[in-house]
N, C-alpha and C positions, 0 to 999 in steps of 0.2 A: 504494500500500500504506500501509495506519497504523501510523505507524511508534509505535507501543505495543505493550504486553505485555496481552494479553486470552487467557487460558484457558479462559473460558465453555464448561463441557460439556465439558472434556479432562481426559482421566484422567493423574495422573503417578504411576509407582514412584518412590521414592529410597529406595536397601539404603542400610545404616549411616546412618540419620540422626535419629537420639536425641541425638546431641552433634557438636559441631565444625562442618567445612563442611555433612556433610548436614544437621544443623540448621538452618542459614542458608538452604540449597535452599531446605525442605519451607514453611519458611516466607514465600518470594517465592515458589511455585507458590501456596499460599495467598491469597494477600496477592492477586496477579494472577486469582482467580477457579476454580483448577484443580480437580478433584477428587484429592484427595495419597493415597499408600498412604504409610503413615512403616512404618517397619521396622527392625529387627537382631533381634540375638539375644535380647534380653527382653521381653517381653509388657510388663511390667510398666510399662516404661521408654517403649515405645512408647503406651502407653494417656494416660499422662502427657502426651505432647507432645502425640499429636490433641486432648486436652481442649485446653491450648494453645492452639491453630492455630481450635478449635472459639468459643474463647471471645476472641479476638481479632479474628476473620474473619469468623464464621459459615460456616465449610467446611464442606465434606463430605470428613470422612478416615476413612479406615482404619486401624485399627492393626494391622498383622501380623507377628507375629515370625516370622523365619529365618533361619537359618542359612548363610549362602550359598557356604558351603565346604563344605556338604553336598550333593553330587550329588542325592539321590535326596529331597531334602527340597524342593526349587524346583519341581517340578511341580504337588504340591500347593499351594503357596503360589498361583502365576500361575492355579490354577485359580478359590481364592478368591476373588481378584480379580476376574475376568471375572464370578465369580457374584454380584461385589457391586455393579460397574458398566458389565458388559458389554461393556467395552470396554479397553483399552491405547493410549493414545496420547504417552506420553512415558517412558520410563526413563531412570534416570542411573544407571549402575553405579559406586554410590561408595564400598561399603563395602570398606572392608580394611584390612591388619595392618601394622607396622612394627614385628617382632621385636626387643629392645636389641641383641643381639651377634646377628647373621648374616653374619659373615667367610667368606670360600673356606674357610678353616680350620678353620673350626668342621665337626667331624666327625657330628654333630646331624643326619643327613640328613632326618629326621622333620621340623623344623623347617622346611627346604624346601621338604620337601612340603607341611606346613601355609600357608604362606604361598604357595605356587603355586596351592593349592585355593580359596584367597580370594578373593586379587588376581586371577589370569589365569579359572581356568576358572570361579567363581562369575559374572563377566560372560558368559562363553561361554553357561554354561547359561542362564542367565536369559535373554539377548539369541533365542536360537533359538527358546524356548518362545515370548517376546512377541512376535519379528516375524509370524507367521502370524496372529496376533492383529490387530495393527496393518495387516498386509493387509487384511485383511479387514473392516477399518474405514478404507478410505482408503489408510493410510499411516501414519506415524508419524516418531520421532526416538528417536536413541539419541545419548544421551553417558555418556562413558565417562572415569572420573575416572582420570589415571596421576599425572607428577611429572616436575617437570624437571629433578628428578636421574635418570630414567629416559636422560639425554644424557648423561650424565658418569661415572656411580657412581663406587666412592668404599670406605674399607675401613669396614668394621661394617654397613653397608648389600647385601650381597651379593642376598640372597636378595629384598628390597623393590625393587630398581633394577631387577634381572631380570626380576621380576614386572611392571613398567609397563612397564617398553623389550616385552616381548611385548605386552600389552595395548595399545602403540601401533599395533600393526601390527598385530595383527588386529584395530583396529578399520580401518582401509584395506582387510584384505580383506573386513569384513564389507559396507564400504559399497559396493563394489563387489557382494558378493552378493546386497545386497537392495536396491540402484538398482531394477530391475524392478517392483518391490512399492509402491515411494514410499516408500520410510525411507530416511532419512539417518544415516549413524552418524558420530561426531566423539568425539574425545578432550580436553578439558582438561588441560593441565599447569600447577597450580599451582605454585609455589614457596612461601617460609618462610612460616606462617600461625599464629598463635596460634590455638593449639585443645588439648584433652585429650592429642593425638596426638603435640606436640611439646614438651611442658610434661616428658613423661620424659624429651624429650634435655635439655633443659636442666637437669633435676635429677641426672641423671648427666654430664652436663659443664655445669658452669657457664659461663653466657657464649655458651652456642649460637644465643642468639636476636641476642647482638650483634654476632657472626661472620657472621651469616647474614646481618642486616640490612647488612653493612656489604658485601656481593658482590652486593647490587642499587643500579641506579640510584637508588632514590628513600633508598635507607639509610633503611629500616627493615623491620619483618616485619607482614603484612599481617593485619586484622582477619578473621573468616570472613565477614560480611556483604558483604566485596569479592566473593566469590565467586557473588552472586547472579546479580549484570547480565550475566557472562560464560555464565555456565548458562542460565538464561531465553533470551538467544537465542539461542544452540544450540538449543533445544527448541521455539523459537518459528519461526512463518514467517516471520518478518523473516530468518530464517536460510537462507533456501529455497532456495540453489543454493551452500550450503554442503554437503559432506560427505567423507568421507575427509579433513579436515583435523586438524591438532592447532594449536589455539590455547594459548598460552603466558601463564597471569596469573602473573607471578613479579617485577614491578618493574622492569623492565630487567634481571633475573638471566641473564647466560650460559645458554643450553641447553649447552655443553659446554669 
């Protein structure tokens, strides 16, 4: 096997990646030859990065905005796509939310639900629509973004830790439901990462990035471009008798 990253002819989704880690994604599926769908919730936002990725790489991207806490708004989306390159061959379900206060305590049950529609079932949806896709092309590969605070949670964090610790484990039952088919599904858990995502915790607690940094081995919090090489092979057949697994990028950070 060669052991490099060659995407020639593979279609990749990555939800949320206008900023942060899915940025970092869209940008090694690029970089590697892939064809990228870049997405979240702004057109605007999203048209921006494929020029990007366009005028860096010479890719071929897509830019489509979705919502992915919107049940009924992802079919249309995965339909798009199929009608723009006929095919699905990699997802990364990585967008989602990390609300400032989501305590047991907080009585906000809306809230919960908000962030359970993001994190948990916007992979769900999307993952079900693509795998018949990906059958029907082979096969495929799903990765699926959680958190390795998904092993510990933690107070203010309730309703986010919830949200991955489920999304770890249905991604083990999905692997298990579409072994048959040839896809693979796997989960990522990152740990502390400088991105948009954690720039609020640190403006509402000061010192969060040096706290964080100081509970992993290597003491410090990680660039988003780390998160490339870990993603790529998940998605790549160098990864190919991987699945149902959860790999851990977090520095040496405790899962629990």
């Amino acid at each position: 096997m060669d052991a490099t990253f060659d995407f020639s002819g593979k279609v990749a989704i990555v939800t949320g990646s206008t900023k942060g880690l899915g940025r970092a994604m869209v940008d090694g599926f690029a970089r590697f030859g892939a064809k990228v769908v870049v997405s979240s919730r702004k057109q605007d936002l999203c048209d921006t990065v494929a020029q990007e990725l366009r005028d860096a790489y010479g890719a071929d991207v897509l830019p489509l905005a979705c919502h992915v806490g919107e049940w009924d708004a992802i079919p249309a989306f995965v339909d798009a796509v199929v009608e723009r390159f006929g095919r699905i061959d990699m997802l990364v379900n990585n967008a989602g939310i990390n609300p400032t206060s989501d305590s047991l305590s907080d009585t906000e049950i809306g809230l919960w639900r908000k962030v359970f529609q993001v994190n948990l079932e916007g992979p769900l949806r999307m993952s079900t629509l693509a795998a018949p896709i990906m059958r029907d092309g082979g096969g495929g590969s799903i990765v699926n973004i959680a958190t390795v605070g998904a092993y510990s949670g933690g107070p203010g964090v309730g309703a986010y830790g919830a949200s991955k610790a489920g999304l770890i484990n249905m991604t083990r039952t999905m692997a298990k439901e579409f072994a048959p088919w040839n896809i693979r599904v796997n989960s990522l858990c990152p740990g502390p990462v400088k991105s948009e995502l954690t720039e609020g915790a640190e403006r509402m607690s000061p010192g969060f990035y040096e706290r964080a940094a100081s509970a992993t081995a290597l003491k410090r919090v990680a660039e988003t471009e780390e998160i490339i090489g870990p993603v790529l092979y998940l998605a790549s057949d160098l990864s190919s008798f991987v699945t149902g697994d959860d790999i851990v990028v977090a520095g040496g950070m405790a899962r629990g």
